[in-house]
N, CA, C and O atoms as a Maestro MAE file, in Angstrom:
{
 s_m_m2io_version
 :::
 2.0.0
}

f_m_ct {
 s_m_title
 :::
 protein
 m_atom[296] {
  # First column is atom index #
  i_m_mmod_type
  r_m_x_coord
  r_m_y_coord
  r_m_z_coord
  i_m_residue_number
  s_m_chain_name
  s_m_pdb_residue_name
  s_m_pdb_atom_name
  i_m_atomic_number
  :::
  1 25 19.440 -3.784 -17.203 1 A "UNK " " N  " 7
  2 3 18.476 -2.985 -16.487 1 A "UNK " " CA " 6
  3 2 17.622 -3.883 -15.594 1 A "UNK " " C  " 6
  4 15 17.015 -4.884 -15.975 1 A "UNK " " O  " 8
  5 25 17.658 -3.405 -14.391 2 A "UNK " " N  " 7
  6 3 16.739 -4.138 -13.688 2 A "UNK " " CA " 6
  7 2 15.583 -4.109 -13.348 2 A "UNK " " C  " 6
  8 15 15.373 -3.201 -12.545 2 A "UNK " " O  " 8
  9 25 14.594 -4.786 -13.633 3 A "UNK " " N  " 7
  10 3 13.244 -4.455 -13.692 3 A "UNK " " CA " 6
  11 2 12.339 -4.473 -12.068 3 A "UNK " " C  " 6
  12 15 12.122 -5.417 -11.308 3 A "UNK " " O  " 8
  13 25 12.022 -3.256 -11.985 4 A "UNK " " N  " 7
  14 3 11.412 -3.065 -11.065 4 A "UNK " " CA " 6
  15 2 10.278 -3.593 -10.270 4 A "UNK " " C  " 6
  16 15 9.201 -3.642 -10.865 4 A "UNK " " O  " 8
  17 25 10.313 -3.989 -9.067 5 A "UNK " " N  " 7
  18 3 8.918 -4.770 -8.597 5 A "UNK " " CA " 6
  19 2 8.009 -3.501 -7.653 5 A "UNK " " C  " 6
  20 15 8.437 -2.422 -7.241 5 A "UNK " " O  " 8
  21 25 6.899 -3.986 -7.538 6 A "UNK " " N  " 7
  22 3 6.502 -3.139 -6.600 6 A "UNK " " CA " 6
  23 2 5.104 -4.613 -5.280 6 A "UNK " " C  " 6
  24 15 4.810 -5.801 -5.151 6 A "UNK " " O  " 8
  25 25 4.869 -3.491 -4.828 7 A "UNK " " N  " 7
  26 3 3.837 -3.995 -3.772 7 A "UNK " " CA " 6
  27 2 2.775 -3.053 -3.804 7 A "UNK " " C  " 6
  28 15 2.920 -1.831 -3.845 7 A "UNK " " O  " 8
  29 25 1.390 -3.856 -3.779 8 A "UNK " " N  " 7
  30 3 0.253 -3.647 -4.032 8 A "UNK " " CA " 6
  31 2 -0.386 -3.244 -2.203 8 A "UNK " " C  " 6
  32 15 -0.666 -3.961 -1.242 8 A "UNK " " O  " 8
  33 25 -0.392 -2.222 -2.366 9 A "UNK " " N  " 7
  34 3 -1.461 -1.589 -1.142 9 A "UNK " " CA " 6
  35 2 -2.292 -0.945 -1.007 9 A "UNK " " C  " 6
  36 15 -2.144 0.259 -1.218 9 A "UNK " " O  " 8
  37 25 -3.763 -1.558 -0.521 10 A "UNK " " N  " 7
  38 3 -4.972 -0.586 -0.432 10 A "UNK " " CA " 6
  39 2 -5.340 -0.060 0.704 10 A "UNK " " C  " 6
  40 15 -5.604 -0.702 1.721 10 A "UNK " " O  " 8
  41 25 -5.379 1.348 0.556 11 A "UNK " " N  " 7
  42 3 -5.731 2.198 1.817 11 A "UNK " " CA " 6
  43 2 -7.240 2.176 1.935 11 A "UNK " " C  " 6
  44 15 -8.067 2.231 1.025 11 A "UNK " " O  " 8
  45 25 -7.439 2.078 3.298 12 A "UNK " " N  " 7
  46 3 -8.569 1.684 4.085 12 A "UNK " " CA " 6
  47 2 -9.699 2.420 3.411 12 A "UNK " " C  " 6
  48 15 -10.836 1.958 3.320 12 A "UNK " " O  " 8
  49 25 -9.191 3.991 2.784 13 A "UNK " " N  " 7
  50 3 -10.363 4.562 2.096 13 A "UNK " " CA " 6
  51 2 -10.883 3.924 1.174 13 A "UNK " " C  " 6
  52 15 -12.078 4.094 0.932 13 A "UNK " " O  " 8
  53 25 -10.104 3.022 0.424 14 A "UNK " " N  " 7
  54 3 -10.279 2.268 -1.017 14 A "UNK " " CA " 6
  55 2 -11.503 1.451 -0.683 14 A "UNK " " C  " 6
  56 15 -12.624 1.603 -1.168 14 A "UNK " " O  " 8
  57 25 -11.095 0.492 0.288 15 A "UNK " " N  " 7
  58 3 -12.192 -0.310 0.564 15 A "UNK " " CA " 6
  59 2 -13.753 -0.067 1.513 15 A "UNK " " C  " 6
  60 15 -14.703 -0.849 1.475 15 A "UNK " " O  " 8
  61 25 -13.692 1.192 2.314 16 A "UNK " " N  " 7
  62 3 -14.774 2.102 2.490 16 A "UNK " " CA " 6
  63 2 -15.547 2.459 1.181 16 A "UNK " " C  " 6
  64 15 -16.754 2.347 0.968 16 A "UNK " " O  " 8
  65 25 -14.678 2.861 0.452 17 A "UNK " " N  " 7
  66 3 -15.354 3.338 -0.255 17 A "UNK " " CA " 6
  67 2 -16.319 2.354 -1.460 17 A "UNK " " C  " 6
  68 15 -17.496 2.396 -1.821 17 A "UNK " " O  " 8
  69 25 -15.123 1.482 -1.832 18 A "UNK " " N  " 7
  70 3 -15.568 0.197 -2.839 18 A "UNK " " CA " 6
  71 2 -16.786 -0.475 -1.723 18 A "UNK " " C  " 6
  72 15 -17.876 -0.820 -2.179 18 A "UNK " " O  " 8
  73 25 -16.549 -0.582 -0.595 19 A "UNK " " N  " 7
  74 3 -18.232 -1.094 0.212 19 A "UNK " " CA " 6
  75 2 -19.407 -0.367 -0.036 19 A "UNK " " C  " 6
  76 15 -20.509 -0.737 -0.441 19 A "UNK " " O  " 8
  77 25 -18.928 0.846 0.314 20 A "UNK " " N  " 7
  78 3 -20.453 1.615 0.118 20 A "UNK " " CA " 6
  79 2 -20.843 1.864 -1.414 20 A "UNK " " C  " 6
  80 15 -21.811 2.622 -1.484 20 A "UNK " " O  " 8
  81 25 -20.545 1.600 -2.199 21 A "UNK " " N  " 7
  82 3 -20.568 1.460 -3.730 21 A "UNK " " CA " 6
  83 2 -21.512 -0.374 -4.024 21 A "UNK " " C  " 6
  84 15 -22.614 -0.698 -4.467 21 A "UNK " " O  " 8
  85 25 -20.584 -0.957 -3.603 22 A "UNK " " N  " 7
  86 3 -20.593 -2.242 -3.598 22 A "UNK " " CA " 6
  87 2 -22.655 -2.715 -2.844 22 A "UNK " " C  " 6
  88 15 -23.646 -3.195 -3.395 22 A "UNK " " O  " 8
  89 25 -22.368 -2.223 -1.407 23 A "UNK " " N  " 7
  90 3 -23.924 -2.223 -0.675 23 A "UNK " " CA " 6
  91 2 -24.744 -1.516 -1.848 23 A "UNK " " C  " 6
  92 15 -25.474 -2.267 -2.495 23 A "UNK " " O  " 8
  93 25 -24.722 -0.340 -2.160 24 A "UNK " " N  " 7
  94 3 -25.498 0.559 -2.831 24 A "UNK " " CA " 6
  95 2 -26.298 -0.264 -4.043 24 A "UNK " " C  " 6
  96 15 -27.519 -0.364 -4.167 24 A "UNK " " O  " 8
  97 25 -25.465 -0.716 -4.732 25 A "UNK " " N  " 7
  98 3 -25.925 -1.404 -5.815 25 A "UNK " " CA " 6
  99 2 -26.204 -2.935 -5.345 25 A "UNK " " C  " 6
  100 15 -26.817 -3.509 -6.245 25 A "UNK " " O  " 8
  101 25 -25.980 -3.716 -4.328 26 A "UNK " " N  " 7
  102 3 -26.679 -4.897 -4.048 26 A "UNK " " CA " 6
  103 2 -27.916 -5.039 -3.208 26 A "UNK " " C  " 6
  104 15 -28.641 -6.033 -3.233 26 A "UNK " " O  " 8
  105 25 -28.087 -4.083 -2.539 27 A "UNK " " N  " 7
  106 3 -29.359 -3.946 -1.472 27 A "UNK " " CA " 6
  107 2 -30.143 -2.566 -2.451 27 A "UNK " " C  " 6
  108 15 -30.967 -2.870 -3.313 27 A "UNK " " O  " 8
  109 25 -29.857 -1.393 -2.254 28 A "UNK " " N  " 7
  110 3 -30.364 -0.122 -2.922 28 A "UNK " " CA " 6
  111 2 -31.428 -0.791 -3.866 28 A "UNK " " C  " 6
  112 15 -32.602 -1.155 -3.796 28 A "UNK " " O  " 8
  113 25 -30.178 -0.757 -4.991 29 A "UNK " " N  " 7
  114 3 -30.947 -0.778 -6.721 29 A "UNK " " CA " 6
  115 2 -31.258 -3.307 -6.773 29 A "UNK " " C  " 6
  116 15 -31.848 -4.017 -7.588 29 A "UNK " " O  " 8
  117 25 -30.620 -3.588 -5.705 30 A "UNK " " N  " 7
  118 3 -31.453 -4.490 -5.377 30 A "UNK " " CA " 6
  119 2 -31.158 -5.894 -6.870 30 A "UNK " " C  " 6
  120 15 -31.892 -6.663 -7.490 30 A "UNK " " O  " 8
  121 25 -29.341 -5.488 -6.863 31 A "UNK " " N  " 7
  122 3 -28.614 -5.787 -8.134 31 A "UNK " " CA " 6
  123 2 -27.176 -6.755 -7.726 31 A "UNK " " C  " 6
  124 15 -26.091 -6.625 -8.294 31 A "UNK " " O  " 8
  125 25 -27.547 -7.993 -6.316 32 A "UNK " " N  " 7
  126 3 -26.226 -8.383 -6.199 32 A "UNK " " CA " 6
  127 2 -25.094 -8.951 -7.395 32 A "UNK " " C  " 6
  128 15 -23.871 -9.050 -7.301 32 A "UNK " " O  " 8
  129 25 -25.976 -9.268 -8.505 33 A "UNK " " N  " 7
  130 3 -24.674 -9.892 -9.416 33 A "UNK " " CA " 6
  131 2 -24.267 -8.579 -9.952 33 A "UNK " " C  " 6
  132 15 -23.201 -8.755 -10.542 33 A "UNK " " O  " 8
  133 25 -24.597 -7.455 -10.011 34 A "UNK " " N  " 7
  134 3 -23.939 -6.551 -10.683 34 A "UNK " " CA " 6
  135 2 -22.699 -5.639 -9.859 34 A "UNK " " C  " 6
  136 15 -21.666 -5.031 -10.139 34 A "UNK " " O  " 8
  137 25 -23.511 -5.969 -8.694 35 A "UNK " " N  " 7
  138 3 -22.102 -5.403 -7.480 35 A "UNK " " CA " 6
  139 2 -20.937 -6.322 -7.132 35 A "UNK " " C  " 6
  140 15 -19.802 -6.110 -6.707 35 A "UNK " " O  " 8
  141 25 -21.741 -7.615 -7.523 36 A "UNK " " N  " 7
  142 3 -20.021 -8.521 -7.045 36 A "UNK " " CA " 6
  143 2 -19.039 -8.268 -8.582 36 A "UNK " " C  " 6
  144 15 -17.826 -8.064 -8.606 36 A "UNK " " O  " 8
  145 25 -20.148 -8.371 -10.024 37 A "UNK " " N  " 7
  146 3 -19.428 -7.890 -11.241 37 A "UNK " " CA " 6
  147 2 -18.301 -6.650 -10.889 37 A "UNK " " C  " 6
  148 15 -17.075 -6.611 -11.002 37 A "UNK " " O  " 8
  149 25 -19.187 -5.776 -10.466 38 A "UNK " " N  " 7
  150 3 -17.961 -4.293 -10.286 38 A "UNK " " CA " 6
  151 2 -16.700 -5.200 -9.544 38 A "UNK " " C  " 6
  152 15 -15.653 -5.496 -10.121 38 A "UNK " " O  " 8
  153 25 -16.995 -5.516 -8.340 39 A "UNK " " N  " 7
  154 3 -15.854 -5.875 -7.525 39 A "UNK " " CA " 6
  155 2 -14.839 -6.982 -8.531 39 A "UNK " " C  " 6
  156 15 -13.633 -6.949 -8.286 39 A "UNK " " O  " 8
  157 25 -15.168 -7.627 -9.279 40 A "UNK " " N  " 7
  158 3 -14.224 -8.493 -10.388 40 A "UNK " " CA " 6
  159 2 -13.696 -7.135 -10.774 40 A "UNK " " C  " 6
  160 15 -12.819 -6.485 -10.205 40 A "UNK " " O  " 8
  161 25 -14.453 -6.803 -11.937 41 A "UNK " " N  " 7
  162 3 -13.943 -5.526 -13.008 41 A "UNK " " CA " 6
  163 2 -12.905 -4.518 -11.620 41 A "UNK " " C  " 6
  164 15 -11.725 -4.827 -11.453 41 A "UNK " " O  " 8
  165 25 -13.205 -3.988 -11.224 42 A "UNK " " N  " 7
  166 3 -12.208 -3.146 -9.889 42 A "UNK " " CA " 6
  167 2 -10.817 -3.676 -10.168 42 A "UNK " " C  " 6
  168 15 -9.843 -3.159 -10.716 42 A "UNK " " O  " 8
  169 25 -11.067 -5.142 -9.495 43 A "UNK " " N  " 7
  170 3 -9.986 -6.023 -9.024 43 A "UNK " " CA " 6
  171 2 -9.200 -6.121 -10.382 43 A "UNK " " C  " 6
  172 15 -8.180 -5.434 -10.430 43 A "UNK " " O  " 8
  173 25 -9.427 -6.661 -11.185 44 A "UNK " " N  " 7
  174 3 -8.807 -7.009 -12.481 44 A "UNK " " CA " 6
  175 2 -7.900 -5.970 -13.037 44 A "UNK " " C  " 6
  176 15 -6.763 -6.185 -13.456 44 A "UNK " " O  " 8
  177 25 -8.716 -4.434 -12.989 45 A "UNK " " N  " 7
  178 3 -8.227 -3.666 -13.717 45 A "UNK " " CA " 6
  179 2 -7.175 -2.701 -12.433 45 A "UNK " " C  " 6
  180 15 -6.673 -1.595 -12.229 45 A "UNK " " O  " 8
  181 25 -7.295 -3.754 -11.982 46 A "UNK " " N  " 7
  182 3 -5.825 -3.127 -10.638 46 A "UNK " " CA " 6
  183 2 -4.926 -4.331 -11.030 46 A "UNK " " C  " 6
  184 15 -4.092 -4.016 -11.879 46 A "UNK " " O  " 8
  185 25 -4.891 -5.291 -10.737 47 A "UNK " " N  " 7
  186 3 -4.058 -5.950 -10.909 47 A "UNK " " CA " 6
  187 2 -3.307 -5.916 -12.223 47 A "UNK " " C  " 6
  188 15 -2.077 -5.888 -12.207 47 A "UNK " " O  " 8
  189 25 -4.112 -5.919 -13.576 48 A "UNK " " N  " 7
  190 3 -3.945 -5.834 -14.472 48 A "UNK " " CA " 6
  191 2 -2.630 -4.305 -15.202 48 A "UNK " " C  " 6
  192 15 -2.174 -4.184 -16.339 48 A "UNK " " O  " 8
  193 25 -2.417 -3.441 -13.991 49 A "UNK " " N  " 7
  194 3 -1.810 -2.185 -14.070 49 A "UNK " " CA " 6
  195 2 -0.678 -2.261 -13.287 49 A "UNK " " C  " 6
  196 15 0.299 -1.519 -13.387 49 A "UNK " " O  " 8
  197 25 -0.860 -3.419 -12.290 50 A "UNK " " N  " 7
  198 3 -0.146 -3.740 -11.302 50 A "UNK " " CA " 6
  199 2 1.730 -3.281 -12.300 50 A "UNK " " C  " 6
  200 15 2.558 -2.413 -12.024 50 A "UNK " " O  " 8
  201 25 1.717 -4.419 -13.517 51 A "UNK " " N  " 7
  202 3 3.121 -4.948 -13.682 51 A "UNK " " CA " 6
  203 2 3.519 -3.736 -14.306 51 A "UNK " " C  " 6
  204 15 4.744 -3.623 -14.339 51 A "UNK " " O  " 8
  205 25 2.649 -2.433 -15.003 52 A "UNK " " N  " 7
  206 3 3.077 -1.011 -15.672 52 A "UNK " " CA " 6
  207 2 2.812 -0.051 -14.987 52 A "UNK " " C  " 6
  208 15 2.307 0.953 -15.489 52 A "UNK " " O  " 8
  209 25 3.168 -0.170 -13.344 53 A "UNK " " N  " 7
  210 3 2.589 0.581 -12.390 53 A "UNK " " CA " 6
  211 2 3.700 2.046 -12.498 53 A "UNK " " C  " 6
  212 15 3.390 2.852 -11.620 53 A "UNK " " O  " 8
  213 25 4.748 2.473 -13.264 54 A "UNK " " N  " 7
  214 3 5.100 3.123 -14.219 54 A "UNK " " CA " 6
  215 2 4.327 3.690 -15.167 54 A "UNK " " C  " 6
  216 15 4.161 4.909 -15.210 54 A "UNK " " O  " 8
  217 25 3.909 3.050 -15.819 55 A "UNK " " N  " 7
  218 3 3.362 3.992 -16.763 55 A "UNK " " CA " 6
  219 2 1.734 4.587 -16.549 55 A "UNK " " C  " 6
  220 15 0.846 4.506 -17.397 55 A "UNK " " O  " 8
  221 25 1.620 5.149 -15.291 56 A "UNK " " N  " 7
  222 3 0.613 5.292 -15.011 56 A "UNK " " CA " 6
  223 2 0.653 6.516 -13.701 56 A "UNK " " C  " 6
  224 15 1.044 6.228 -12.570 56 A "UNK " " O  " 8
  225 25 0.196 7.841 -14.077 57 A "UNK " " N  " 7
  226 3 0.742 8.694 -13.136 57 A "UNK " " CA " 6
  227 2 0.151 8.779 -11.931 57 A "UNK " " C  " 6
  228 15 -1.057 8.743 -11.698 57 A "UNK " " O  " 8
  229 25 1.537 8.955 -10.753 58 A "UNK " " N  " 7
  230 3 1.040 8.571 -9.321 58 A "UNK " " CA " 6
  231 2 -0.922 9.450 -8.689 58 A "UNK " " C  " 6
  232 15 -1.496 10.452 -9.115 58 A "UNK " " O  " 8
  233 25 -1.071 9.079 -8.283 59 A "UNK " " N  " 7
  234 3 -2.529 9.915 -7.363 59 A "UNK " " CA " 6
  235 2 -2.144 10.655 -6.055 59 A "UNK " " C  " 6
  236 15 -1.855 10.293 -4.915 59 A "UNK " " O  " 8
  237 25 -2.259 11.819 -6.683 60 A "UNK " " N  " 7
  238 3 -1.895 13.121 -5.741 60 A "UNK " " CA " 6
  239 2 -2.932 13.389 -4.847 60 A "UNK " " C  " 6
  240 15 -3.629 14.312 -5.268 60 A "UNK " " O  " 8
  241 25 -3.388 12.840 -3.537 61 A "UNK " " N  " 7
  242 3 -3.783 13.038 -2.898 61 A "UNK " " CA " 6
  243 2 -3.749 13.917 -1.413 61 A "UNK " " C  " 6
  244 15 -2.860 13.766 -0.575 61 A "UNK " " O  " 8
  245 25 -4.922 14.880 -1.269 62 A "UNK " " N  " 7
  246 3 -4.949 15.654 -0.300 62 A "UNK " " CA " 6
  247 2 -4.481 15.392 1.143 62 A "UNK " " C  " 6
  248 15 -4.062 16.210 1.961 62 A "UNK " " O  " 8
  249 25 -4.566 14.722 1.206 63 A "UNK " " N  " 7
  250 3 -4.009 13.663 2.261 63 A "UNK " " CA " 6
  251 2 -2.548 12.761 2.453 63 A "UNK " " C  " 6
  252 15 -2.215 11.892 1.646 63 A "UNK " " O  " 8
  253 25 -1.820 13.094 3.552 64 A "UNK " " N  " 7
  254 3 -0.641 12.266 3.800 64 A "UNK " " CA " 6
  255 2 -0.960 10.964 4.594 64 A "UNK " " C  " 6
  256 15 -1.058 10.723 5.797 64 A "UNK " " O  " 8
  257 25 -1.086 10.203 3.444 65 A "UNK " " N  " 7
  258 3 -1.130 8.509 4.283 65 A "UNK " " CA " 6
  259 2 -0.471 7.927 5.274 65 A "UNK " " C  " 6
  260 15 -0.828 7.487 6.367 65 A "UNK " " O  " 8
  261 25 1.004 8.023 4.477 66 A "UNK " " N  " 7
  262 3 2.070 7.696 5.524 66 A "UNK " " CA " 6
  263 2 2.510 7.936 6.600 66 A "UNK " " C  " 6
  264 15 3.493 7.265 6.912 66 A "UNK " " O  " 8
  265 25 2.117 8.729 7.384 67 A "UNK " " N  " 7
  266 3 2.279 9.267 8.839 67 A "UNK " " CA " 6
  267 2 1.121 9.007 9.376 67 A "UNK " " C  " 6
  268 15 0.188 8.734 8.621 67 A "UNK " " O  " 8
  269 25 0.916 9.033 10.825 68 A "UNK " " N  " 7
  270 3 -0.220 8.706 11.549 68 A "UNK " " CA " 6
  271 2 -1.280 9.481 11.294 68 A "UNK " " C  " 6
  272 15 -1.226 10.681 11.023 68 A "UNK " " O  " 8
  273 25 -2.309 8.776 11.379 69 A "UNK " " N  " 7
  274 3 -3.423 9.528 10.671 69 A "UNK " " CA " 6
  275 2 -3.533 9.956 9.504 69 A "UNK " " C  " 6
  276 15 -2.569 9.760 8.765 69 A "UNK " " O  " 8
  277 25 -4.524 10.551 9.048 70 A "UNK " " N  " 7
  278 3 -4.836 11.745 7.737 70 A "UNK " " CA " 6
  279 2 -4.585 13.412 8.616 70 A "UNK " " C  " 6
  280 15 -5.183 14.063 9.473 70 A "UNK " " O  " 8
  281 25 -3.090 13.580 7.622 71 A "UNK " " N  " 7
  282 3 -2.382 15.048 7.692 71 A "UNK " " CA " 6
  283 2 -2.841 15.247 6.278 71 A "UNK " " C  " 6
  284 15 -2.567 14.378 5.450 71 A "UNK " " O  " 8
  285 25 -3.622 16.486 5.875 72 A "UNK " " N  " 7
  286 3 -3.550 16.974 4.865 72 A "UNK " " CA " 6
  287 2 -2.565 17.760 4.515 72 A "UNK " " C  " 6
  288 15 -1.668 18.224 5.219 72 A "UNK " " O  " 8
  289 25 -2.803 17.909 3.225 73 A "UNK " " N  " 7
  290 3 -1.089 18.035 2.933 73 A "UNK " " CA " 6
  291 2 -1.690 19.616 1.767 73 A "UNK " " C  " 6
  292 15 -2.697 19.803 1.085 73 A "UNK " " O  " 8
  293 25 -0.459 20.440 2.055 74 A "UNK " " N  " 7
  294 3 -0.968 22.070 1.293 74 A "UNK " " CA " 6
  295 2 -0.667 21.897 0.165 74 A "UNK " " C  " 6
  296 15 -0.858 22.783 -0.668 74 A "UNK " " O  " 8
  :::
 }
 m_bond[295] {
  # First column is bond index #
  i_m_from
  i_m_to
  i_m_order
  :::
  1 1 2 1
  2 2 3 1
  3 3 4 2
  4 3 5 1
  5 5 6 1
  6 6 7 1
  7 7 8 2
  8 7 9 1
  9 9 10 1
  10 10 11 1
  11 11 12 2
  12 11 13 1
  13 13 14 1
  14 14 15 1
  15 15 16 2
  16 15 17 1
  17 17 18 1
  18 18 19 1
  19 19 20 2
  20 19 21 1
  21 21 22 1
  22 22 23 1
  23 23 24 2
  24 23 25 1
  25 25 26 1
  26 26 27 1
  27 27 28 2
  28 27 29 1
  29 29 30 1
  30 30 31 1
  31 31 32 2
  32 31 33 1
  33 33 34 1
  34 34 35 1
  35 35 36 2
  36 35 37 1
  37 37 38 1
  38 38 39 1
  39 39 40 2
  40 39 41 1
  41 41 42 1
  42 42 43 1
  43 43 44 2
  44 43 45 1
  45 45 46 1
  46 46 47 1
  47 47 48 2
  48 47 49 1
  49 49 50 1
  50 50 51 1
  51 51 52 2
  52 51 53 1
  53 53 54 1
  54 54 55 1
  55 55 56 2
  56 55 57 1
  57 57 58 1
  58 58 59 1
  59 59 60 2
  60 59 61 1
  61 61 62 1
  62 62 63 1
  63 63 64 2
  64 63 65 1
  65 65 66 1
  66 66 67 1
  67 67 68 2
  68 67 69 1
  69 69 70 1
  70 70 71 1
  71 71 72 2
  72 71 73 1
  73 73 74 1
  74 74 75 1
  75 75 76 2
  76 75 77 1
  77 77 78 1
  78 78 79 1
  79 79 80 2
  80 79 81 1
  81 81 82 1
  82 82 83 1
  83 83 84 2
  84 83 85 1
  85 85 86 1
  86 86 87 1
  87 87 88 2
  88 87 89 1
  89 89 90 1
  90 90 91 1
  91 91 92 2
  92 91 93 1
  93 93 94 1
  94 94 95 1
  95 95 96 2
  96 95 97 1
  97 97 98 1
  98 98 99 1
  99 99 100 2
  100 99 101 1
  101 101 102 1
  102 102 103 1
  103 103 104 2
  104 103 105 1
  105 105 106 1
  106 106 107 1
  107 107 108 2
  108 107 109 1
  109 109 110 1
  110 110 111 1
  111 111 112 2
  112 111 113 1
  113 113 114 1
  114 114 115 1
  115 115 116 2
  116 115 117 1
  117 117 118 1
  118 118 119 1
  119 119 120 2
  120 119 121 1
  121 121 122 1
  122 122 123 1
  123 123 124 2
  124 123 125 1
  125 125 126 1
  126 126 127 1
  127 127 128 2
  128 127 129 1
  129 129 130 1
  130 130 131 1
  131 131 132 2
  132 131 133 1
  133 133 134 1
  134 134 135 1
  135 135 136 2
  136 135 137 1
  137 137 138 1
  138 138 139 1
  139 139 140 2
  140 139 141 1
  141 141 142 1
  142 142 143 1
  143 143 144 2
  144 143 145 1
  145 145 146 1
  146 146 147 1
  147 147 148 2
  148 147 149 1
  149 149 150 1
  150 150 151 1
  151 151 152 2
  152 151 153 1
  153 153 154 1
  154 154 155 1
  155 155 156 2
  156 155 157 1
  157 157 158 1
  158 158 159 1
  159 159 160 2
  160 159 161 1
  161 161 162 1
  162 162 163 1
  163 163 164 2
  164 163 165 1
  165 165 166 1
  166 166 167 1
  167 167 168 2
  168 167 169 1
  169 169 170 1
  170 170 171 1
  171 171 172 2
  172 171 173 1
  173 173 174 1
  174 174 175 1
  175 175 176 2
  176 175 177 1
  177 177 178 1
  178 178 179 1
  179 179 180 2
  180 179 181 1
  181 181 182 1
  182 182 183 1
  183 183 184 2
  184 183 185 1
  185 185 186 1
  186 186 187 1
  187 187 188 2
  188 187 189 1
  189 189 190 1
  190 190 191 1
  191 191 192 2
  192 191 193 1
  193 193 194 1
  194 194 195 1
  195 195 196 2
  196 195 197 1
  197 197 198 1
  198 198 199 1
  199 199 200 2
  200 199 201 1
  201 201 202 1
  202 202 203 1
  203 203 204 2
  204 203 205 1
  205 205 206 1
  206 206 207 1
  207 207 208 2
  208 207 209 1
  209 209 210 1
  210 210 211 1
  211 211 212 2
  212 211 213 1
  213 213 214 1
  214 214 215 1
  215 215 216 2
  216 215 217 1
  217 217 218 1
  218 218 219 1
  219 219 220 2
  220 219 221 1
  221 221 222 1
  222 222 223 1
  223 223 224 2
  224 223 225 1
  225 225 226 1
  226 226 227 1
  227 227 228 2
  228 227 229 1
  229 229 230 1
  230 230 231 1
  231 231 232 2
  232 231 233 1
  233 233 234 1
  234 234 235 1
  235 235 236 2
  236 235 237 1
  237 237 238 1
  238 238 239 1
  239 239 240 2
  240 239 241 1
  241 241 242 1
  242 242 243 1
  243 243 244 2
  244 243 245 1
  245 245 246 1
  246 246 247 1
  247 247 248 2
  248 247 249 1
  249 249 250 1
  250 250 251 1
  251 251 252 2
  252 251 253 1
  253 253 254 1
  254 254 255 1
  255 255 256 2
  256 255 257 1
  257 257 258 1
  258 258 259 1
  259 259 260 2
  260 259 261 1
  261 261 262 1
  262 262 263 1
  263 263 264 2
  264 263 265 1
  265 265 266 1
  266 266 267 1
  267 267 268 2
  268 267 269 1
  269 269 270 1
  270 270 271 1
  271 271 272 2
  272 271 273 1
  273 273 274 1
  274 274 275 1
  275 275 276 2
  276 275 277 1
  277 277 278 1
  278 278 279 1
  279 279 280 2
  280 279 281 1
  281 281 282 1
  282 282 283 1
  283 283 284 2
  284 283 285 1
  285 285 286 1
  286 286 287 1
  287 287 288 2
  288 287 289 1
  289 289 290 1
  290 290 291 1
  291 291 292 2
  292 291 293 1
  293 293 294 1
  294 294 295 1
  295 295 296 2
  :::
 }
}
């Protein structure tokens, strides 16, 4: 059996979004070690899923990535 590889890709929303999360809690609540903490913990627990990216059910999103632009999808 051959064991499957994959490739790790983050859509632009990911990291919009992980910024404004990220700002919020370093300027806002005025907490930079706790926002660069999240960004470790984030990172880790992606990578960390990376190699059982199988056993982990896909994210059905409203949105079609793969074609130009955001096509929402019915």
């Amino acid at each position: 059996m051959q064991k499957s590889t994959y490739e790790l890709r983050y859509l632009p929303l990911f990291y919009e979004d992980l910024n404004d999360k990220v700002l919020y809690i370093a300027v806002e609540k005025q907490n930079p070690k706790a926002a660069a903490d999240l960004v470790d913990k984030v990172e880790k627990a992606i990578l960390d899923r990376l190699p059982f990216a199988e056993s982990f059910e896909p994210y059905k999103s409203r949105f079609d990535f793969f074609t130009s632009g955001r096509t929402k999808l019915r």
